[in-house]
Biotite code that builds the C-alpha atoms (Angstrom):
import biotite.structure as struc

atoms = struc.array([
    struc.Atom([1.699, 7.842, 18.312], chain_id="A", res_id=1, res_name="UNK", atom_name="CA", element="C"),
    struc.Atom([5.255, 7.482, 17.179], chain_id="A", res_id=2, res_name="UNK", atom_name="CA", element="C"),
    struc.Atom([7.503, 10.299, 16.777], chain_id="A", res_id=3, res_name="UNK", atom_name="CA", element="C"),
    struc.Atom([10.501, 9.843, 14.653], chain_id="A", res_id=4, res_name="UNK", atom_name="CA", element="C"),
    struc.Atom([13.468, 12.100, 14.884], chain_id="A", res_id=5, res_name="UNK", atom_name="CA", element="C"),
    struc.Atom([14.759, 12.639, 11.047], chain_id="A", res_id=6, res_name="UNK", atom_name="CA", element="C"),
    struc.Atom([18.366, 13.482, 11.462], chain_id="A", res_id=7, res_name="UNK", atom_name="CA", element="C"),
    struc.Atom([17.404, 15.868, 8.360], chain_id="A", res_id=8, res_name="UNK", atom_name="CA", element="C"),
    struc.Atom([13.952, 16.772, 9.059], chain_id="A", res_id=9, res_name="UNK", atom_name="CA", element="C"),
    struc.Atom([13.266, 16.762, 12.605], chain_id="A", res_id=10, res_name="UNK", atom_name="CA", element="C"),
    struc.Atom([11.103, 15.319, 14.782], chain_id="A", res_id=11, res_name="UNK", atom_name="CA", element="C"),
    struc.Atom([8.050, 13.681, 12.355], chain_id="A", res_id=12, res_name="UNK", atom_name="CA", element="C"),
    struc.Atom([4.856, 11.785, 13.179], chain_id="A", res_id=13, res_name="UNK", atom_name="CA", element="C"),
    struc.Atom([5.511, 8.016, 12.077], chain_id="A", res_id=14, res_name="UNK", atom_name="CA", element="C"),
    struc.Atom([3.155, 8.380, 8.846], chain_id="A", res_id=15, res_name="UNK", atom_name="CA", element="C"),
    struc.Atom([5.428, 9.963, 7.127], chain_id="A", res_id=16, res_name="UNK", atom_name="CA", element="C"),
    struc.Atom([7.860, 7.052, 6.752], chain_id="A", res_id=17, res_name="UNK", atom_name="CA", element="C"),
    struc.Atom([7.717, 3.645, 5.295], chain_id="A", res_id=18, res_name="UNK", atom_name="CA", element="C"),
    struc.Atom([8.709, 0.592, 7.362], chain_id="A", res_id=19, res_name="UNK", atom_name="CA", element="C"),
    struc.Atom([11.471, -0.754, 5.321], chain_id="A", res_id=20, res_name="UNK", atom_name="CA", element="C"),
    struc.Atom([11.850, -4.134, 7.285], chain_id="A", res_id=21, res_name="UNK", atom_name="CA", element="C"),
    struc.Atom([14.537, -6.158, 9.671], chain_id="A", res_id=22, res_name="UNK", atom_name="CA", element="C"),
    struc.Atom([17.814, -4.117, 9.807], chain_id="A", res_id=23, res_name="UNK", atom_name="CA", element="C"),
    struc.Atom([20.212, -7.280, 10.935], chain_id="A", res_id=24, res_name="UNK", atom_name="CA", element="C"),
    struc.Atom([19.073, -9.073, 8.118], chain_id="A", res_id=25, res_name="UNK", atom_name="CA", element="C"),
    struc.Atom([21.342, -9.898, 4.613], chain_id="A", res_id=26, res_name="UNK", atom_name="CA", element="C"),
    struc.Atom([19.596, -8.884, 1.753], chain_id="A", res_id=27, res_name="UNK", atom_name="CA", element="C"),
    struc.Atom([20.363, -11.884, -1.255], chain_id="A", res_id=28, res_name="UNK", atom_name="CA", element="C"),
    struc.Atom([22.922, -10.184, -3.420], chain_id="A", res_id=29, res_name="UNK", atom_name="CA", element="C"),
    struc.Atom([21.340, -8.173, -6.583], chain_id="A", res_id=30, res_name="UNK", atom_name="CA", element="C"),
    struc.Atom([20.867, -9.976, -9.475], chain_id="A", res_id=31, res_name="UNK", atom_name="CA", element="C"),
    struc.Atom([21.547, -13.317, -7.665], chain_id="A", res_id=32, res_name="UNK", atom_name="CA", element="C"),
    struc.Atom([20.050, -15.874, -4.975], chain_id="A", res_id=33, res_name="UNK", atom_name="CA", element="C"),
    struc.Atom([17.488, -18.116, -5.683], chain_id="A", res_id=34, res_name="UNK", atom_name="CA", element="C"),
    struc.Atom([13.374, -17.223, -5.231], chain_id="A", res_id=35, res_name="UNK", atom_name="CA", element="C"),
    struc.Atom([13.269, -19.196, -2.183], chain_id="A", res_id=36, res_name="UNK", atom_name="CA", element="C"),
    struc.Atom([16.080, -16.813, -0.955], chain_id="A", res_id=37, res_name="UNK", atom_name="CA", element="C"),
    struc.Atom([13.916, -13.578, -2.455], chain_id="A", res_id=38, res_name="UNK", atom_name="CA", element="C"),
    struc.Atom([10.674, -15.499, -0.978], chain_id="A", res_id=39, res_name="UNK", atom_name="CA", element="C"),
    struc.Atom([11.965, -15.736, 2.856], chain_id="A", res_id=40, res_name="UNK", atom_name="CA", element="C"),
    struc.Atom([14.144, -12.398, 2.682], chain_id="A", res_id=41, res_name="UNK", atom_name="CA", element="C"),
    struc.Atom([10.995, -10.612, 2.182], chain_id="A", res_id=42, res_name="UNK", atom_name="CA", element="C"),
    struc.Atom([7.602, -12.701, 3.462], chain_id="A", res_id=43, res_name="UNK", atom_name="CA", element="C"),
    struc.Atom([9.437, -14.743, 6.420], chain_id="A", res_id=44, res_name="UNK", atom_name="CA", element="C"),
    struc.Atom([10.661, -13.046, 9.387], chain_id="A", res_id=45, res_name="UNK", atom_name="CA", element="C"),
    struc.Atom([10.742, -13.244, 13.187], chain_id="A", res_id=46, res_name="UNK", atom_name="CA", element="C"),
    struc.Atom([8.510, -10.203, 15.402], chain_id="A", res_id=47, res_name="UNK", atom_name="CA", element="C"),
    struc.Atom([10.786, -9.879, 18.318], chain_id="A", res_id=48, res_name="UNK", atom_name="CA", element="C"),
    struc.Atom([9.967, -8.432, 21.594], chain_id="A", res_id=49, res_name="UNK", atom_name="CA", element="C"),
    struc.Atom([12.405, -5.740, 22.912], chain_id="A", res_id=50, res_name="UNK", atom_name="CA", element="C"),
    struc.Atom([15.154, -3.455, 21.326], chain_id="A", res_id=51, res_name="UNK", atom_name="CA", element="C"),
    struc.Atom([15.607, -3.850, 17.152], chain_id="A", res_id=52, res_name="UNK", atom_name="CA", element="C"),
    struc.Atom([16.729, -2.337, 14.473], chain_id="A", res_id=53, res_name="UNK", atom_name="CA", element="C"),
    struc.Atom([14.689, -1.492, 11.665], chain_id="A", res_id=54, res_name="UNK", atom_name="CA", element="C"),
    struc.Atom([14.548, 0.040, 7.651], chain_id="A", res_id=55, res_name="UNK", atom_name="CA", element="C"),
    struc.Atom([12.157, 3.253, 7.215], chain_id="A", res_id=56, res_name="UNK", atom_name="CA", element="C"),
    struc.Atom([12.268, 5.895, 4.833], chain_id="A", res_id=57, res_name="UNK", atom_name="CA", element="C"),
    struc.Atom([11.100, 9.103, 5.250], chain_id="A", res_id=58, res_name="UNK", atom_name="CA", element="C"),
    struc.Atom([8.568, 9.015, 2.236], chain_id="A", res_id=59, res_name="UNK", atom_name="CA", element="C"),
    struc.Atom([7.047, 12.575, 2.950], chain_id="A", res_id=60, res_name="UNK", atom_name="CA", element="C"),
    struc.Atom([9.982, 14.102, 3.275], chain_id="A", res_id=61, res_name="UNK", atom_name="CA", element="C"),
    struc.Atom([13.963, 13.907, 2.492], chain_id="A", res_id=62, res_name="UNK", atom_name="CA", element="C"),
    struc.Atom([13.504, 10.378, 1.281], chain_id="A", res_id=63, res_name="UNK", atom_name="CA", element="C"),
    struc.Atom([16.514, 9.270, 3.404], chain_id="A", res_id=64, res_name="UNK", atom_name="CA", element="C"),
    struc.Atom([16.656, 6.020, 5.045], chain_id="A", res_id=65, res_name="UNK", atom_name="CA", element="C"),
    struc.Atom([17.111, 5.728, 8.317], chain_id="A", res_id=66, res_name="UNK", atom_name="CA", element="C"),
    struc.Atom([18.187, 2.468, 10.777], chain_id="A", res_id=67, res_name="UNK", atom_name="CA", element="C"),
    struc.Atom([15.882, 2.837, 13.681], chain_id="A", res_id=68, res_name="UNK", atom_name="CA", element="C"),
    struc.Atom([16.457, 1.016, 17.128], chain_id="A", res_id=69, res_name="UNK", atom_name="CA", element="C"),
    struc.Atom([12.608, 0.426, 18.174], chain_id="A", res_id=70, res_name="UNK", atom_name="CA", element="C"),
    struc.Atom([11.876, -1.499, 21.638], chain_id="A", res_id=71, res_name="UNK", atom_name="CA", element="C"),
    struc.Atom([8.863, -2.962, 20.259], chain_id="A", res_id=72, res_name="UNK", atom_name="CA", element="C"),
    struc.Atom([7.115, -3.878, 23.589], chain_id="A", res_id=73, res_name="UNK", atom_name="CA", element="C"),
    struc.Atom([7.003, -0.628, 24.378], chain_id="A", res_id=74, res_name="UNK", atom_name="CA", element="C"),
    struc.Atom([6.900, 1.369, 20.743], chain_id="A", res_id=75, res_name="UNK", atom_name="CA", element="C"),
    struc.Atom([9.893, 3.598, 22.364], chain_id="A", res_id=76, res_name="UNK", atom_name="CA", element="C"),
    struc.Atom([12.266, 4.836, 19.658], chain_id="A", res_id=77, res_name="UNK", atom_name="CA", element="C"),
    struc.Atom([16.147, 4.069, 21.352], chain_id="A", res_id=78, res_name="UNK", atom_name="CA", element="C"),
    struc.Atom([18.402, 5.736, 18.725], chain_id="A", res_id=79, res_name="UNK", atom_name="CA", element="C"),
    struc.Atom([18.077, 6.674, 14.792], chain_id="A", res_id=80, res_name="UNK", atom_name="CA", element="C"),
    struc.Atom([20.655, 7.202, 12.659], chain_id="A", res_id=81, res_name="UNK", atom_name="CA", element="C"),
    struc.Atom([21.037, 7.658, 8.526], chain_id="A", res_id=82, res_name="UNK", atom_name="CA", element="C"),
    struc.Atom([20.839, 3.786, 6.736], chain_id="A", res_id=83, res_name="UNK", atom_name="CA", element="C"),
    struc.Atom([24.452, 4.926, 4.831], chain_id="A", res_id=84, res_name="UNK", atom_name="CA", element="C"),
    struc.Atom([26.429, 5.839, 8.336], chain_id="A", res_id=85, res_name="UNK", atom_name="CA", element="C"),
    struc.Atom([25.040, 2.467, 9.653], chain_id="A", res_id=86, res_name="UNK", atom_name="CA", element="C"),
    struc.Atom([26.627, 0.455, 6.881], chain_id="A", res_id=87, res_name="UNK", atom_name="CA", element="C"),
    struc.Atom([29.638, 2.962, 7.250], chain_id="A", res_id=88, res_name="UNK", atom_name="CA", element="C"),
    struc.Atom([30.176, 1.994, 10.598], chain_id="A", res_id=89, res_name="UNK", atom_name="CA", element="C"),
    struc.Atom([29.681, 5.564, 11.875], chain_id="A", res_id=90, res_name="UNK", atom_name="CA", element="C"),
])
């Protein structure tokens, strides 16, 4: 089972978030890039092995999204911090 710290919640069983997707990848700009661009953005992606950063929201509770480091060989949570501090640099 994975337990994910909510910096506003606390500590919450993984089912009540949303996997959000690939945290190092550009999103096409809004209202722009072509369907191949939408197409790969959200159906193609790489499964890496080891430390990544990831998209979830917490669904069931705050609804804040959250950039999660995951080790996904061994499903150990590294750090977790709030999606908007990530793209602030904090």
């Amino acid at each position: 089972m994975l337990i994910i710290p909510c910096p506003d919640c606390g500590a919450r069983d993984y089912t009540e978030f949303r996997y959000g997707g690939d945290a190092n990848r550009a999103r096409p700009p809004h209202g722009g890039g072509s369907l191949q661009d939408w197409h790969d953005h959200v159906f193609v992606f790489d499964n890496p092995k080891g430390p990544h950063h990831e998209y979830w929201q917490h669904v069931m509770g705050c609804r804040e999204w959250l950039v999660v480091e995951r080790n996904t060989a061994s499903n150990t949570l590294i750090s977790v911090r709030r999606a908007r501090d990530a793209r602030a640099g904090r």
